[in-house]
N, C-alpha and C positions, 0 to 999 in steps of 0.2 A: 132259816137260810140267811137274812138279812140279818141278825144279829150274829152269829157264824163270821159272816164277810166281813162286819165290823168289826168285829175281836180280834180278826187276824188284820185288817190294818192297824187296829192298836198296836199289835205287837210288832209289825212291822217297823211303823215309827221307832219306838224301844230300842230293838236291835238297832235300827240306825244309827239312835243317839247313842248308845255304846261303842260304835265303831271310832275309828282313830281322824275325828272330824275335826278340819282348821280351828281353831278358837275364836269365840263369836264376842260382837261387843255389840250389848245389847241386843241382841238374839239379831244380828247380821253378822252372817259368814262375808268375809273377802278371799275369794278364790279370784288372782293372779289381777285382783281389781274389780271384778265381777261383782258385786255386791248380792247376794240373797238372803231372804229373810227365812227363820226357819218356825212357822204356823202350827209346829205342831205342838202339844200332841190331837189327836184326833178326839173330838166330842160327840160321840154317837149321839146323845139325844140334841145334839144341834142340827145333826143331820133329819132327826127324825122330825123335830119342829121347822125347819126349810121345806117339808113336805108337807107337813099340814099345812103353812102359810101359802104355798102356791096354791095349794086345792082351794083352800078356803076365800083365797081372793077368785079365781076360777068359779067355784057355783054361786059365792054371794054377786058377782058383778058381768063377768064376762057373760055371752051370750051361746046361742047355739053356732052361731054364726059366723062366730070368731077361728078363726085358725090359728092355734096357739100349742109354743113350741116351748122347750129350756132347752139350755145348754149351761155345760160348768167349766168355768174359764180355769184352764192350769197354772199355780206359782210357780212361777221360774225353779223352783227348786226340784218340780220335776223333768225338768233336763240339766240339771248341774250337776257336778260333781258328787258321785253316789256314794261318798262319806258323809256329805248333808243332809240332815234327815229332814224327811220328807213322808208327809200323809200317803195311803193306798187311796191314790186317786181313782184304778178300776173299781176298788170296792165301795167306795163312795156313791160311786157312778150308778153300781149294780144295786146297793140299798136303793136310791133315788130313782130305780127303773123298776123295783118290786112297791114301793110305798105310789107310784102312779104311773101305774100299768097302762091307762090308757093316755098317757102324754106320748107327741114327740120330741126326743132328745136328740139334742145335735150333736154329737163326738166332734170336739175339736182336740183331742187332744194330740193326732197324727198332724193338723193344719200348723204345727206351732213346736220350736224349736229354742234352744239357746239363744239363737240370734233374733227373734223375734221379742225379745226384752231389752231395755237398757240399762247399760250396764251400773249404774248408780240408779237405782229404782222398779222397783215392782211393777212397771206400767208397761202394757206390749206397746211396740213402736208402729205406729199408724202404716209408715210404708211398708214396711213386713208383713199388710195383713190381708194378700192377696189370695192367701190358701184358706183363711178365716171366711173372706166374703165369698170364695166359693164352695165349702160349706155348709152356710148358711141359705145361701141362693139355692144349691140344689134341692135343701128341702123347702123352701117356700118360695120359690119360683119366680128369682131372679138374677142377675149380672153383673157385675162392675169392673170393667177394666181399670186397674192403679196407673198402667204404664202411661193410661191417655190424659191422667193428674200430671200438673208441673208440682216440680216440689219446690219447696221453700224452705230456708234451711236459720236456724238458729243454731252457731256454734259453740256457747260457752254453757251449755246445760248442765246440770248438777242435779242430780234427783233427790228424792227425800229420805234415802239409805246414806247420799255423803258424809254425812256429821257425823256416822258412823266409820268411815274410815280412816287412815294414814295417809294425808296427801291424795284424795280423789282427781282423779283424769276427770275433766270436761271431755262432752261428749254432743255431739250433734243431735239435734232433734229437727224431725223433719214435718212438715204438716202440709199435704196435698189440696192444692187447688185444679175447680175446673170452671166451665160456667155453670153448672149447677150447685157449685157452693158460691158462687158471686152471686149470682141470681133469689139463692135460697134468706129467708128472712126469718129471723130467731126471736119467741117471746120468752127470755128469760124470766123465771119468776121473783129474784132475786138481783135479776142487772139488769132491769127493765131500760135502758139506755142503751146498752151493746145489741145490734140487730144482727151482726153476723154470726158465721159457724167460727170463725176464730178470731178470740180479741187478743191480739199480738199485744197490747201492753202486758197482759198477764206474765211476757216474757222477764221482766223486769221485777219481779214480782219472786216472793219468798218460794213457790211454790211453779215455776214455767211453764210445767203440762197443763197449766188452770187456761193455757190458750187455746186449750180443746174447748169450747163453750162455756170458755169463763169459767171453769172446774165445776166445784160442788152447788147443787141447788136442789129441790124438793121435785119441781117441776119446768120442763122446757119444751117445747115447741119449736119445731123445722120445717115451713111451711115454704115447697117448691112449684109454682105456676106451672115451671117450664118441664117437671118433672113429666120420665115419660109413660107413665101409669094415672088412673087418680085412683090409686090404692094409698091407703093409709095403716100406716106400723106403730104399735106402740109399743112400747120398752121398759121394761119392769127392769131397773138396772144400779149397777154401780160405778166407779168412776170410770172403770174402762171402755162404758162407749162411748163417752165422751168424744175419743176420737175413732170410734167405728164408726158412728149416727153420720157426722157431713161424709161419707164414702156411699151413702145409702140414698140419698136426699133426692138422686137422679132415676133413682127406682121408685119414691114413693112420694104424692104429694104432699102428704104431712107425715112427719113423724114425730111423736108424744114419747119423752125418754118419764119417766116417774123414778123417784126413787124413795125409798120407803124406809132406809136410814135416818132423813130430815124430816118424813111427814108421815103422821097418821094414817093408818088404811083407810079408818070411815071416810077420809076427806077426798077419795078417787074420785065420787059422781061429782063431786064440783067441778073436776075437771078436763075431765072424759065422760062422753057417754057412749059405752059402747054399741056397738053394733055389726059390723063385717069386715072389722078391721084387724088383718095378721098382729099378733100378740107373741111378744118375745118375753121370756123370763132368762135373763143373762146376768150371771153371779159368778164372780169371783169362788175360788174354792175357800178363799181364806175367809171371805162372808158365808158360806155355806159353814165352815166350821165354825161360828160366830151369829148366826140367824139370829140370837136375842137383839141385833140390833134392827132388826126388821120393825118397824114400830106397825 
C-alpha cells in the first residue's frame, strides 16, 4: 500500500511537470510575483528514511512519558497555481501514517492557504498562523490567541526566492509581540548574546526572517517564568518554527527547538533530558523529501 501511494505521487509530480507550467528560473516559478519553489520530484526512500529517523530518535531517547506528536508542513506550491508541480502531499502523509502507526499526526494541511506564505519566500508568515496554533493546540492541549499579539511590522522584506525574480515587490513581515514574548529569555546555542524571541537586527541582514530567533542554530531554548503551565515542549524542527515557538512560549515554560540539520543525534542527551515533556516532530515537506540531511 505505501509503495502503491508513492508511485502514484511520483507520477503525479510527472504529469504536473508536463503540463503548460510558467517557466522557472532556477527551479522558482513567478506566478503574478508570487514566488514558489518547485521540491519536486518525490524521493520515496527519503520518505521512508524521515520514518525510521523519527522512530529511532523516539525509542533510543524519548520516554514513556512523553507525549509526542509530527506534523508535515506544506510548500507553498500546494496551494499555487496547479500548472506547478507539486509533490502528493496526501500520499506522503499516508506512507508516514502506515511506516508509524502508533504516532499522532497533526494535518495542517486544511490550517494553511496561499496567503499564509510570503510572497518572495518559502517561509509561512507568523501572523497568518492562527489556524496552525489551533491545530496544534487541539491535539496537545493548548491556546493562543494572535489577535491579543501587537504586531510589529518591517516593510522592505525580500525573501530568499528574490534573486530569482524580475523586479521583486517588497513585502511586509510581520512578528507578534506580547508580554510573554517580552518576558520570555532565549539560550541561543550560536548567539549566545541575543536573549530575546526576536533580534530585529537580523532585519538588516542578508536573510530578515533570521529575526525569528536569530534564524538557523543546532539548539535554542525559550524559557518563560510567566508562562501559564510549567509544561515543557520540545521541538524537533526546521526553520519554520522559528517564528511559531515565541507564539507558544505563553503555554509552555520552556521550550527546546533542536534541529538536526546542524547537529548530530548522538548529541541530544547533552542537551535535553527527557522526561514528561510534550514532543513535537515539525518538518517542512521539502525536508521530509530531503531527510539525508537529518544528521
Amino acid at each position: 500500500m505505501k509503495a502503491s501511494l508513492l508511485a502514484a505521487a511520483v507520477c503525479t509530480a510527472l504529469v504536473l511537470s508536463s503540463c503548460s507550467a510558467p517557466a522557472a528560473q532556477n527551479g522558482i516559478y513567478s506566478l503574478d510575483g508570487d514566488l514558489v519553489k518547485d521540491i519536486t520530484p518525490l524521493d520515496e526512500r527519503s520518505v521512508e528514511l524521515f520514518a525510521e529517523k523519527l522512530t529511532s530518535v523516539r525509542e533510543t531517547y524519548l520516554t514513556e512519558n512523553n507525549r509526542v506528536f509530527y506534523a508535515v508542513i506544506p510548500d507553498k506550491a500546494q496551494y499555487a497555481n496547479e500548472t506547478v508541480p507539486r509533490i502528493d502531499l496526501e500520499a506522503v502523509c499516508s506512507s508516514l501514517d502506515s511506516s508509524l502507526p502508533n504516532w499522532t499526526r497533526i494535518d495542517l494541511s486544511s490550517a494553511l492557504s496561499a496567503d499564509s506564505y510570503y510572497r518572495t519566500d518559502g517561509h509561512w508568515r507568523q501572523e497568518e498562523l492562527q489556524s496552525v496554533v489551533n491545530a496544534l493546540g487541539a491535539a496537545m492541549d493548548f491556546s493562543a490567541d494572535l489577535s491579543a499579539f501587537e504586531e510589529n511590522r518591517y516593510e522592505h522584506f525580500l525573501g530568499t526566492y528574490a534573486g530569482d525574480a524580475r523586479n521583486p515587490q517588497p513585502e511586509t513581515l510581520v512578528w507578534l509581540t506580547n508580554s510573554d514574548t517580552q518576558a520570555a529569555v532565549v539560550d541561543n546555542y550560536q548567539t549566545p548574546d541575543v536573549k530575546t524571541v526576536y533580534d530585529t537586527d537580523k532585519l538588516a541582514s542578508d536573510i530578515p526572517y533570521d529575526v525569528f530567533l536569530s534564524g538557523a542554530t543546532p539548539v535554542v531554548t525559550i524559557s518563560n517564568p510567566n508562562a501559564s503551565t510549567d509544561r515543557e515542549l520540545v521541538i524537533f524542527r526546521d526553520s519554520f518554527s522559528s517564528s511559531l515557538a515565541p507564539l507558544l512560549c505563553g503555554e509552555y515554560t520552556k521550550i527546546t527547538l533542536l534541529d538536526l540539520r546542524y547537529m548530530a543525534t548522538a548529541l541530544i542527551p547533552q542537551f535535553v533530558t527527557f522526561g514528561d515533556q510534550d514532543v513535537l516532530f515539525l518538518y517542512s515537506l521539502e525536508v521530509v523529501n530531503n531527510s539525508a540531511m537529518l544528521r
